[in-house]
C-alpha positions in Angstrom: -26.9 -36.4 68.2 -25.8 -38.7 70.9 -24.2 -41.1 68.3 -22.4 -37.8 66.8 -20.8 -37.0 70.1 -20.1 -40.0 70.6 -17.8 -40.8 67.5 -16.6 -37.3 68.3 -15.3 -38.0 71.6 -13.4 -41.3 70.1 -11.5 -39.4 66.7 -8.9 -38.1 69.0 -8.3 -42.0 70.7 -8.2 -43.1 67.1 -5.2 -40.4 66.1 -3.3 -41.0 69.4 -3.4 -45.0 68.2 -2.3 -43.9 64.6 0.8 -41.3 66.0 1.8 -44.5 68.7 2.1 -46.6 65.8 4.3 -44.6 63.8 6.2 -43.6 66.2 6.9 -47.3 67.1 7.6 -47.8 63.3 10.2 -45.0 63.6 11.9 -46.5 66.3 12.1 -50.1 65.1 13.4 -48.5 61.5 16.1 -47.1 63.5 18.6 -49.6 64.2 21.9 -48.1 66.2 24.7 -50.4 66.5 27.5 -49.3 69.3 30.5 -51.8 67.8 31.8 -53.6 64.9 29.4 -56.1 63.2 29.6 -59.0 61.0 26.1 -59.7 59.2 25.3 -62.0 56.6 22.9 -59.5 55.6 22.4 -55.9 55.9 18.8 -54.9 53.8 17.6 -51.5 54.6 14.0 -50.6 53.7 12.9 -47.1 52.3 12.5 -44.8 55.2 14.9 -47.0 57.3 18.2 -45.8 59.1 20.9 -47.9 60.1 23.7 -46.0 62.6 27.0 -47.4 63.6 28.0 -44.7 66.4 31.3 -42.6 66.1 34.5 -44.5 66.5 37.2 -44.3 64.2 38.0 -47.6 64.5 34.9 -49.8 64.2 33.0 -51.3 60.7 30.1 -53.0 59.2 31.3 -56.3 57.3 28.6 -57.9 55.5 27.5 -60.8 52.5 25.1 -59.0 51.3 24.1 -55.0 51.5 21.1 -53.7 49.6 19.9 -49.9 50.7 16.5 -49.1 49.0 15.4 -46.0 47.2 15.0 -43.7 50.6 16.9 -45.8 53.5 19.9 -45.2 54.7 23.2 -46.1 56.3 25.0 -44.1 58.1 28.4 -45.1 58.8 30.2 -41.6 60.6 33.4 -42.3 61.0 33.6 -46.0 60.8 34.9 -48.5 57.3 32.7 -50.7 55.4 33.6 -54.0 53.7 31.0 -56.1 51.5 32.0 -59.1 50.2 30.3 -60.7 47.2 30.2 -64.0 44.7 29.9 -63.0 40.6 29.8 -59.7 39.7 31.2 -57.0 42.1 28.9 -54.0 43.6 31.7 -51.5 43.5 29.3 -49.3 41.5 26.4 -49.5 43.1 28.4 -49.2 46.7 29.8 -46.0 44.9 26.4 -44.2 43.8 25.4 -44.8 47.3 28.4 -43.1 48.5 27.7 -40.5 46.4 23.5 -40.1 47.0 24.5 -39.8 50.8 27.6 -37.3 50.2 26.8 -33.7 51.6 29.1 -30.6 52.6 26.4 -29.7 55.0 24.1 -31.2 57.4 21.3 -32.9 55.5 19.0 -35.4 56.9 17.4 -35.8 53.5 20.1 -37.7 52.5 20.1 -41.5 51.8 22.2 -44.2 50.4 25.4 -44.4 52.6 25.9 -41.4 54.5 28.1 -39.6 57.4 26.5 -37.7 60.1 29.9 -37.2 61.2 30.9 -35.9 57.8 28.3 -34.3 56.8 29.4 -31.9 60.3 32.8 -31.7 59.6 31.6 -29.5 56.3 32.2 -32.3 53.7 36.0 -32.2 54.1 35.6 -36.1 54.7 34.5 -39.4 52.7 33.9 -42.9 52.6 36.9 -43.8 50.1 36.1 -47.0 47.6 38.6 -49.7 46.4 37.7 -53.1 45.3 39.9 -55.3 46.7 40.2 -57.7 43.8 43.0 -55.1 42.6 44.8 -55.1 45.8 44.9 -58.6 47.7 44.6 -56.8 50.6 43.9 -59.8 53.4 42.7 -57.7 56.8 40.4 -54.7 57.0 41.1 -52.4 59.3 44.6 -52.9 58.9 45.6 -54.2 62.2 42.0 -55.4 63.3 43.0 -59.0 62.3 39.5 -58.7 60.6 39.9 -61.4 57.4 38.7 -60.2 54.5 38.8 -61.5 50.9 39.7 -60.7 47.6 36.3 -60.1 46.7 35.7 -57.4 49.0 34.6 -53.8 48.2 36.0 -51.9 51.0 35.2 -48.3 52.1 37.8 -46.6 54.5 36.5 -43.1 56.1 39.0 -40.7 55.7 40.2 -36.8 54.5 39.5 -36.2 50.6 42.5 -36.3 49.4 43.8 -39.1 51.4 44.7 -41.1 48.4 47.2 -44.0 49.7 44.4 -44.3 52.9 46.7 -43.7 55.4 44.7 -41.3 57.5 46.3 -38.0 56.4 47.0 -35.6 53.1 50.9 -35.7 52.8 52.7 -35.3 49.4 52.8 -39.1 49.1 49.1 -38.5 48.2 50.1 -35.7 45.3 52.4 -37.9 44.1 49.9 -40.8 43.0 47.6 -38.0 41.7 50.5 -36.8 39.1 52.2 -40.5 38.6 47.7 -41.0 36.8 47.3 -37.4 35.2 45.2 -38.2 32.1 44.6 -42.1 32.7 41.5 -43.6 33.2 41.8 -45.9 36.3 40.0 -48.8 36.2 36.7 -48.4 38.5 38.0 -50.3 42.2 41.3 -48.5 41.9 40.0 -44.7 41.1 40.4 -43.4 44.5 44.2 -45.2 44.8 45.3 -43.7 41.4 43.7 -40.2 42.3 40.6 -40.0 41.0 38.9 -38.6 44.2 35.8 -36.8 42.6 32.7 -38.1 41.3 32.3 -38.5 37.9 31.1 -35.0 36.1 27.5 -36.2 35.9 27.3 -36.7 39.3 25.6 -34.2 41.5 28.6 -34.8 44.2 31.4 -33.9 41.5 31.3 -30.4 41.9 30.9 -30.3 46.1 33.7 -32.7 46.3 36.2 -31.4 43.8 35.5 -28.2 46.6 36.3 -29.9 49.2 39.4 -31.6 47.5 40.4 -28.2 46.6 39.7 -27.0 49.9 41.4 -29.8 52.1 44.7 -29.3 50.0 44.9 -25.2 50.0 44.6 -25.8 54.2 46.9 -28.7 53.9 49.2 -26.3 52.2 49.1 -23.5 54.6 49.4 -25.7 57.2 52.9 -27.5 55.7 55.1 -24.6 55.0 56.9 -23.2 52.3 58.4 -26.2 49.7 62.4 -26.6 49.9 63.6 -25.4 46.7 65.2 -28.7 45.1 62.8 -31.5 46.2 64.1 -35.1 44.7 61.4 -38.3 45.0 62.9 -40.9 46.2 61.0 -44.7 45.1 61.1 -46.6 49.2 62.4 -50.2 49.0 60.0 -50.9 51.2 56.3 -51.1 50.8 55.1 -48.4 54.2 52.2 -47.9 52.0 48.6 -49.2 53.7 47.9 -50.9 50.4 50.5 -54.0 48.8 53.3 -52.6 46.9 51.8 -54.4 43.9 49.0 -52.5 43.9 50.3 -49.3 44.5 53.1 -48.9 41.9 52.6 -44.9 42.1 53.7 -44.8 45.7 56.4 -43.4 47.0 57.7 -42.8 51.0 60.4 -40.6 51.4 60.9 -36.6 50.0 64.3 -35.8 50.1 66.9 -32.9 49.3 
């Protein structure tokens, strides 16, 4: 009997040790990161969460990015540029996007996600490009950061933002009607106005909503259209994207 009470009176230690552990395994697969980082690898174990904090500004530039079946990155408001050698991960940066896309608060969620988006109702994304169709040679434009042309790049931003530049204008219907019934090739979808997810996807109908959503408010918001509008093709690239790559765009509406 004494031996009984005795292994009775140490279960509970044995559970408090257990619970200690895993709680120091949840805080260690937690990594929070308050700035912009360069890393020559980013891995992310199932289970793990890696947080950049809110900024608008700030990004995550790595070599090398691999997010297992269950971990996560979470990127709220901030861009994301991977470079690579051989073959480029657009797609597989893509499903990501698309595993971690939610219109409502969902923790479940992994792959690449948006705490910040996932608040805001869905209305916002990580937008792909691959920058081997666009040159671009900084990213954030204006950060000085150097990127290359192989470079998947992910700007946070509206749906609907096609051109990237932080808003929903009618540049950004424009480039939508200049593709109507083309098949974009994959690192240019989002530029040529493919926004949604592919009809497969369990993301195409939640963000063709919030596309649809984000331009009906968009419209309220702008006003009545003048009567005779004329599109004018800009001389000069105002675009955030080369000219070169963005044949579709175009800067000024005019009577």
């Amino acid at each position: 009997m004494r031996s009984r009470h005795a292994r009775a009176r140490h279960l509970p230690r044995h559970r408090s040790v257990i619970a200690e552990l895993l709680e120091r395994r949840r805080l260690l697969a937690a990594t929070v990161y308050t700035d912009s980082q360069h890393l020559p690898t980013l891995h992310i174990p199932a289970a793990d969460t890696v947080t950049i904090n809110p900024h608008g500004d700030h990004f995550i530039h790595t070599d090398d990015l691999s997010i297992a079946a269950g971990g996560k990155l979470d990127l709220n408001d901030n861009d994301l540029i991977v470079t690579y050698t051989g073959s480029s991960p657009y797609t597989q940066i893509r499903d990501w996007v698309e595993s971690g896309y939610s219109a409502i608060p969902d923790a479940a969620k992994s792959g690449i996600t948006s705490t910040l988006g996932q608040n805001s109702n869905g209305a916002t994304v990580l937008a792909l490009f691959d920058n081997a169709s666009l040159g671009a040679t900084e990213w954030p434009l204006g950060s000085g950061n150097a990127v290359p042309d192989t470079a998947v790049i992910g700007k946070y931003t509206w749906i609907g933002d096609v051109n990237l530049d932080g808003k929903v204008t009618p540049d950004d219907y424009v480039a939508i009607d200049s593709n109507i019934n083309t098949t974009p090739e994959p690192g240019l979808a989002w530029l040529c106005g493919d926004l949604n997810a592919d009809p497969t996807s369990p993301t195409f109908y939640p963000l063709t909503v919030a596309l649809a959503a984000t331009w009906v408010i968009g419209g309220f918001a702008s006003g009545p259209l003048p009567s005779i509008v004329r599109i004018v093709p800009s001389p000069v690239n105002t675009s955030p994207v080369p000219a070169a790559a963005a044949p579709w765009y175009f800067s000024s509406v005019s009577m």
